[in-house]
C-alpha beads as a LAMMPS data file, in Angstrom:
LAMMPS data file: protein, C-alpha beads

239 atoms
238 bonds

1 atom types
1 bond types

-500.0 500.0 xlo xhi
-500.0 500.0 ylo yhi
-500.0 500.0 zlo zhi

Masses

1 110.0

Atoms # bond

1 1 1 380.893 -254.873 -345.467
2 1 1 380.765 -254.327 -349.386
3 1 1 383.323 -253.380 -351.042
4 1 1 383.169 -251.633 -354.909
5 1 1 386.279 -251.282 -356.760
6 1 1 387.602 -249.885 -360.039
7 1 1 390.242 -248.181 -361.977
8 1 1 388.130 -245.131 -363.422
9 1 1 390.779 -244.036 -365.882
10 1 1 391.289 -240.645 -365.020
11 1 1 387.363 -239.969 -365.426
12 1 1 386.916 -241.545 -368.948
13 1 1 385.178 -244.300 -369.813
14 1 1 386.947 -246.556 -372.966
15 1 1 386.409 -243.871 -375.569
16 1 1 387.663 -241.068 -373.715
17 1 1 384.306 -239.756 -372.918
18 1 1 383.630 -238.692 -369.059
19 1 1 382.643 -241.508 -367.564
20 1 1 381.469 -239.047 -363.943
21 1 1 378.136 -240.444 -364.484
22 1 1 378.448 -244.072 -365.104
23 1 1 380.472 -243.945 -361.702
24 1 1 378.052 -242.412 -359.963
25 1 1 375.346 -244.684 -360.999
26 1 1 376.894 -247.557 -360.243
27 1 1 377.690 -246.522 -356.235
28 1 1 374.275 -246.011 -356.167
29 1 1 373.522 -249.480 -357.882
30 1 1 375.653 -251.459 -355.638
31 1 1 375.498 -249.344 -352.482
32 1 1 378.833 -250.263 -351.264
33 1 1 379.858 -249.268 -347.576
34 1 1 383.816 -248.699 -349.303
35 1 1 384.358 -247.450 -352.745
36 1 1 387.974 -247.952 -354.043
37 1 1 389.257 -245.822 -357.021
38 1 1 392.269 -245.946 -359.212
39 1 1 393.785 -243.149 -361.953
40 1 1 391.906 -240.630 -360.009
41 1 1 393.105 -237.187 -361.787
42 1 1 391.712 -234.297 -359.822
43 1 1 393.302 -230.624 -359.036
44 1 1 395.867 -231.259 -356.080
45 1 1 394.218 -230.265 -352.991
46 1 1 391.206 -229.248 -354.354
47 1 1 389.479 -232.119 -355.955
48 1 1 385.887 -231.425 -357.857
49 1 1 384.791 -234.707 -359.627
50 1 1 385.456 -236.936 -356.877
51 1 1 383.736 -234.315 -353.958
52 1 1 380.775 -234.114 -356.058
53 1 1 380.318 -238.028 -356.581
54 1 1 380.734 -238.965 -352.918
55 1 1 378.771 -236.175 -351.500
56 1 1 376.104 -237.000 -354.161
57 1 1 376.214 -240.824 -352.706
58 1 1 376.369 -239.653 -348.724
59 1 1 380.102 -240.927 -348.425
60 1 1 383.051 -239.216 -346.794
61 1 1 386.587 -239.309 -349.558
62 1 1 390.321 -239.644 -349.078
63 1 1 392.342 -238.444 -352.020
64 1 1 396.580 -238.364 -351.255
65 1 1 397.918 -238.240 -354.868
66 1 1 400.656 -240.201 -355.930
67 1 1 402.491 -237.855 -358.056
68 1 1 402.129 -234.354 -359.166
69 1 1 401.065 -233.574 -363.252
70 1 1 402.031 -230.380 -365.193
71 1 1 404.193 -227.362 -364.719
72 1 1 401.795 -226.407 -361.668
73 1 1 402.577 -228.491 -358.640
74 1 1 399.664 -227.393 -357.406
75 1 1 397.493 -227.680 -360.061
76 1 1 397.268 -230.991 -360.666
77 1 1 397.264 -235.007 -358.833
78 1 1 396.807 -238.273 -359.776
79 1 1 396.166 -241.823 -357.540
80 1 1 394.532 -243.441 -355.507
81 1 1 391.095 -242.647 -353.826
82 1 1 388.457 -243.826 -350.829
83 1 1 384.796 -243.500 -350.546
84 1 1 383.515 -244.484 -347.683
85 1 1 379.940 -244.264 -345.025
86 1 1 381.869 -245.871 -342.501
87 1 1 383.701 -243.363 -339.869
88 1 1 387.590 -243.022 -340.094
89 1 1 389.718 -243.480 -337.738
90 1 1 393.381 -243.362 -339.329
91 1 1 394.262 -242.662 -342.573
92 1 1 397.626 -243.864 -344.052
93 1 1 399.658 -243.592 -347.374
94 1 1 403.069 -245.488 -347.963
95 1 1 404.935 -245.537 -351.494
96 1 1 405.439 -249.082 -353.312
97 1 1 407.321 -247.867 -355.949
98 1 1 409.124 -244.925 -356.399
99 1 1 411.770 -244.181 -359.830
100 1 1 415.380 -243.740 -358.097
101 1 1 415.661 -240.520 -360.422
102 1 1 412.469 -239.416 -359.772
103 1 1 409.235 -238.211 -361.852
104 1 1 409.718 -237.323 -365.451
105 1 1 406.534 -237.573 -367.131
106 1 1 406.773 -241.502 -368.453
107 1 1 404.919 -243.849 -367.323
108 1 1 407.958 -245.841 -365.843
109 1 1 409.242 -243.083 -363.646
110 1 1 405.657 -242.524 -361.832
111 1 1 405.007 -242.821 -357.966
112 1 1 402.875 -245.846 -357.273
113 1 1 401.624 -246.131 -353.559
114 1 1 398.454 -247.509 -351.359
115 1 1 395.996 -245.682 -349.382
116 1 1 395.010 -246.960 -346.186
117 1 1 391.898 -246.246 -343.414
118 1 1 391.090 -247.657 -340.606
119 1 1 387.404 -247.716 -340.373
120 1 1 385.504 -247.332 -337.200
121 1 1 383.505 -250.333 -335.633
122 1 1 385.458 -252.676 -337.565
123 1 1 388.906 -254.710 -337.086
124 1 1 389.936 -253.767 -340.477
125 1 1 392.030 -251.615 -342.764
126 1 1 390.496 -251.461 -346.251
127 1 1 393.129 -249.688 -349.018
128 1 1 393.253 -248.696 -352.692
129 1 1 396.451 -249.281 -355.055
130 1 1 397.760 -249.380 -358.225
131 1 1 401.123 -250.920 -359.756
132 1 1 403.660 -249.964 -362.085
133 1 1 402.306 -251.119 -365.632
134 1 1 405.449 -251.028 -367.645
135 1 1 408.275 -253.196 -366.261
136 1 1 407.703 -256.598 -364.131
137 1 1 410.791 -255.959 -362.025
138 1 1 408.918 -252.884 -361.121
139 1 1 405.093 -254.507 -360.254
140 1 1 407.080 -257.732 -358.363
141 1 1 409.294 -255.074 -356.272
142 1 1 405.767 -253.453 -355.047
143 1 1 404.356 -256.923 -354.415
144 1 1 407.213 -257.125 -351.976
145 1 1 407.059 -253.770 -350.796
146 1 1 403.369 -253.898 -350.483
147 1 1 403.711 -257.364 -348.539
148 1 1 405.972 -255.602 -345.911
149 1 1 403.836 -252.846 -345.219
150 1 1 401.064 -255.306 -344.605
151 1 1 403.062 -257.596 -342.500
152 1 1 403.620 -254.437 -339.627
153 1 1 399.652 -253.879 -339.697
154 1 1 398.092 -255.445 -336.081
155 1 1 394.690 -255.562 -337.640
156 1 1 393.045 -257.329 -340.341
157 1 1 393.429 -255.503 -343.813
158 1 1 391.862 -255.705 -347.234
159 1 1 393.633 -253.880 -350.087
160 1 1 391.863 -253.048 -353.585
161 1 1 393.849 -252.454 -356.407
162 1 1 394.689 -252.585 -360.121
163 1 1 397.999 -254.675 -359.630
164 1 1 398.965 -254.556 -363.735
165 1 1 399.664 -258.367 -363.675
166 1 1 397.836 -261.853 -362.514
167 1 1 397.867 -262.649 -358.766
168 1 1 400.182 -265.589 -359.603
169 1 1 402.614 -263.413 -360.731
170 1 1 403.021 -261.369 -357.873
171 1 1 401.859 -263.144 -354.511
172 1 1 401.943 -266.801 -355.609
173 1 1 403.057 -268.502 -352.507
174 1 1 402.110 -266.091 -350.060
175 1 1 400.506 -268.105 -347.483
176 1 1 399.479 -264.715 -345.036
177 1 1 397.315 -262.955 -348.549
178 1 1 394.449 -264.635 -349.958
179 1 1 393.115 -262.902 -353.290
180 1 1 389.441 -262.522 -354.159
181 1 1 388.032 -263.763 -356.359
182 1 1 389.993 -266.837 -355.439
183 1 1 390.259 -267.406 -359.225
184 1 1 390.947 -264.303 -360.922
185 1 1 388.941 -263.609 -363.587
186 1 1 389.720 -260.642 -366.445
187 1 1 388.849 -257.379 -365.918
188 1 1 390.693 -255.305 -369.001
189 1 1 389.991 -254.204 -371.621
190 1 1 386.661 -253.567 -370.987
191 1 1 385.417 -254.635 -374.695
192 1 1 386.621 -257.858 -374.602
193 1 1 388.551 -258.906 -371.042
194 1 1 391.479 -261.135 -371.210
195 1 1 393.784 -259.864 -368.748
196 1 1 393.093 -260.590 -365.067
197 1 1 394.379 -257.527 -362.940
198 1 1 392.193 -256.124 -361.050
199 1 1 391.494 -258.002 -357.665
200 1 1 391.185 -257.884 -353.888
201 1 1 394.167 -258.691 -351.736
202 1 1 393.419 -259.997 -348.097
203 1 1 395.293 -260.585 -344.735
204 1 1 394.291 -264.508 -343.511
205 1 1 391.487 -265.190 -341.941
206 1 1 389.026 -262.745 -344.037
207 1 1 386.698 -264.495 -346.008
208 1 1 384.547 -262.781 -348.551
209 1 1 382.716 -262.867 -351.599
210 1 1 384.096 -260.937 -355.127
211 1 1 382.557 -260.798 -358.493
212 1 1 383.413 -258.881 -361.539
213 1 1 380.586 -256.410 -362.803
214 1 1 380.084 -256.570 -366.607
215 1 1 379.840 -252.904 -366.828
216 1 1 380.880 -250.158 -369.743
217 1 1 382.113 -246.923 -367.784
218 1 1 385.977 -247.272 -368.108
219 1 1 388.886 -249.287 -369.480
220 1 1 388.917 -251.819 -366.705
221 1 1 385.657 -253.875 -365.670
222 1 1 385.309 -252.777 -361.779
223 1 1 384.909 -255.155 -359.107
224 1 1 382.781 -256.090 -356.151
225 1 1 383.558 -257.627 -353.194
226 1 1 381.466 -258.565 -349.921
227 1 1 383.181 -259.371 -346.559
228 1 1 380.778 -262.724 -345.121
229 1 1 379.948 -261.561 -341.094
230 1 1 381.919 -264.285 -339.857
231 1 1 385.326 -262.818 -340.893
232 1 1 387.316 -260.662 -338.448
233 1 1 387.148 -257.719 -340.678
234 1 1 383.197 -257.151 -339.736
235 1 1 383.425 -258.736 -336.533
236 1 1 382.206 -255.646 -334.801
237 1 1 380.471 -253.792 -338.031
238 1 1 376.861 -254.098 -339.623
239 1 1 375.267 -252.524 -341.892

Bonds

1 1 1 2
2 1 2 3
3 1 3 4
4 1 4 5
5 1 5 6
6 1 6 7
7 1 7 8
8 1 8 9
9 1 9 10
10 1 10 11
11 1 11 12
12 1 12 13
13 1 13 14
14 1 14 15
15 1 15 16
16 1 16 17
17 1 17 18
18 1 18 19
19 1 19 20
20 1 20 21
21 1 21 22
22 1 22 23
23 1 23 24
24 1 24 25
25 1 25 26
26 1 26 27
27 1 27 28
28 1 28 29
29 1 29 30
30 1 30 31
31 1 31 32
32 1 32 33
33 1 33 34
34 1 34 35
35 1 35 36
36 1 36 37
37 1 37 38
38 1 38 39
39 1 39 40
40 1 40 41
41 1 41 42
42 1 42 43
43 1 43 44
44 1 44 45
45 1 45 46
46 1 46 47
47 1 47 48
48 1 48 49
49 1 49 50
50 1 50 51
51 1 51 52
52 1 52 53
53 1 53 54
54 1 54 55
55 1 55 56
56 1 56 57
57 1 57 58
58 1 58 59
59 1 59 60
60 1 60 61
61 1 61 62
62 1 62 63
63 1 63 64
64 1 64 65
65 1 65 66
66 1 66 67
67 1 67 68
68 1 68 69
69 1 69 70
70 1 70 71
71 1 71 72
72 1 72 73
73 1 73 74
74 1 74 75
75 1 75 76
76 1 76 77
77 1 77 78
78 1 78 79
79 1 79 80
80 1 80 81
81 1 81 82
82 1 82 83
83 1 83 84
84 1 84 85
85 1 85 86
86 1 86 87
87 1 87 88
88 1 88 89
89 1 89 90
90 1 90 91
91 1 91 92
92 1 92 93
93 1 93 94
94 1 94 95
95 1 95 96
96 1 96 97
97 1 97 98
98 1 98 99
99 1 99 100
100 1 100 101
101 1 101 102
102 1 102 103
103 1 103 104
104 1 104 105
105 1 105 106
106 1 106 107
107 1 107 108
108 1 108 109
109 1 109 110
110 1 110 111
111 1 111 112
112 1 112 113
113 1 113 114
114 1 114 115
115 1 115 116
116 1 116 117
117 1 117 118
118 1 118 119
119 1 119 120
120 1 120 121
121 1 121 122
122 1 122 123
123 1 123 124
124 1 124 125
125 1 125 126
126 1 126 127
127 1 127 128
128 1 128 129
129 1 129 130
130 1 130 131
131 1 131 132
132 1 132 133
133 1 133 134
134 1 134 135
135 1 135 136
136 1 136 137
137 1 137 138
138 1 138 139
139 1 139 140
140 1 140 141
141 1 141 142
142 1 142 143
143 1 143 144
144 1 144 145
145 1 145 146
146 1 146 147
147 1 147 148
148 1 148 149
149 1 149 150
150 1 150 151
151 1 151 152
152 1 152 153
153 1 153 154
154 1 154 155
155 1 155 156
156 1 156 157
157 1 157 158
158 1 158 159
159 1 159 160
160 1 160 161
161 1 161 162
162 1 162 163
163 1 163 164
164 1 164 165
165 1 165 166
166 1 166 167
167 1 167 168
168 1 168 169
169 1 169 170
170 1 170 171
171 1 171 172
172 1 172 173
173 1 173 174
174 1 174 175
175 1 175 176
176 1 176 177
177 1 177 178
178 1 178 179
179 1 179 180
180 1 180 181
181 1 181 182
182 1 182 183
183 1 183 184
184 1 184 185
185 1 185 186
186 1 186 187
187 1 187 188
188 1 188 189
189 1 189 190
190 1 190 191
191 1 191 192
192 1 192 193
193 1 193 194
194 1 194 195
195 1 195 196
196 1 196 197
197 1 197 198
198 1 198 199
199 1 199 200
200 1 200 201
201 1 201 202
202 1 202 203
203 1 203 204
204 1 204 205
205 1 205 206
206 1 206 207
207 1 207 208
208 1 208 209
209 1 209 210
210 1 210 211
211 1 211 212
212 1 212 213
213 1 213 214
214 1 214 215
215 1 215 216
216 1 216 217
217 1 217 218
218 1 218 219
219 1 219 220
220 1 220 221
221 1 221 222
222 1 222 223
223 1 223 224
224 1 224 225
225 1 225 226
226 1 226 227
227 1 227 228
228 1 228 229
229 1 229 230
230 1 230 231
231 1 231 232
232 1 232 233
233 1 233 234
234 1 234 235
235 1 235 236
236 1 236 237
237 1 237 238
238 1 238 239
């Protein structure tokens, strides 16, 4: 099972031009079975960009916004995102961090949560997620937050995300997650990459490849990960 993930930056690539087609291309490129997406900014309930890439690439999508943007509840989301070719089974969503006093437009105050599916013919959930950029306190209390969730799941899981700080920072220790790549390596800002947050969380016992794509298209430098066939999370899945 491949895995593609990046933080698209709300359709704009590092110049704030639309980046719609430089995503496309590269699902096509890399021809992953699982497409995760971060800052995905799309009408609420109604998305256009993100229907139009994944029906363009023969996937399915999953779009649960995080928080709500402008006067126009209805208008407006922004979060996390699937692609996938694989068949869902489930489909959850579960808030890491949420402001005590609720949204107010800062950065701080928004809604960060994960996206979850259960994919058919595999043992696995794969999920998208994002962290709180600002504040530490904030990104370590989703770490722990995020490490519960994953702790009540009965099946193997794999969880994509732009996580705002180094694994070290946030799940060193952790004996039950292994991150891929097993040495994280920088993924932002695209131009010249120093900061290493963008990376693939695992349960134990999945084993799989990940590589950073030198790619322009966005802010953050996307990522690509392969589960190897021996791991339970393509035990009962091929391609």
């Amino acid at each position: 099972m491949r895995i593609l993930h990046w933080n698209i930056h709300s359709w704009k690539d590092a110049d704030g031009a639309p980046n719609r087609e430089a995503v496309a291309a590269l699902i096509r490129r890399t021809a992953p079975d699982v497409v995760s997406l971060t800052e995905v900014n799309e009408p609420w309930g109604a998305p256009r960009t993100l229907t139009d890439v994944a029906s363009e690439s023969g996937y399915s999508w999953i779009f649960v916004p995080s928080i709500e943007y402008g006067t126009d509840p209805s208008a407006r989301g922004y979060g996390n995102a699937l692609l996938t070719r694989i068949p869902v089974t489930a489909v959850q969503q579960l808030t890491v961090h949420a402001h005590p006093h609720g949204y107010d437009g800062s950065e701080p105050s928004e809604t960060r949560s994960v996206i979850l599916a259960r994919l058919s013919g595999t043992a696995a959930w794969v999920g998208s997620t994002h962290f709180p950029a600002s504040h530490h306190s904030s990104r370590k209390a989703a770490a722990r937050r995020l490490r519960q969730l994953t702790l009540q799941l009965s099946a193997p899981w794999i969880i994509c995300g732009d996580f705002n700080a180094p694994p070290g920072k946030l799940f060193d220790g952790l004996s039950d997650i292994r991150v891929f790549p097993p040495h994280a390596e920088p993924t932002f800002p695209t131009r010249r990459p120093r900061t290493a947050i963008d990376y693939v969380l695992a349960s134990d016992g999945v084993e799989m490849t990940a590589e950073v794509l030198r790619v322009p298209g966005s802010d953050h430098l996307p990522l690509l990960a392969e589960v190897t066939p021996s791991s339970p999370a393509t035990s009962r899945h091929r391609r």
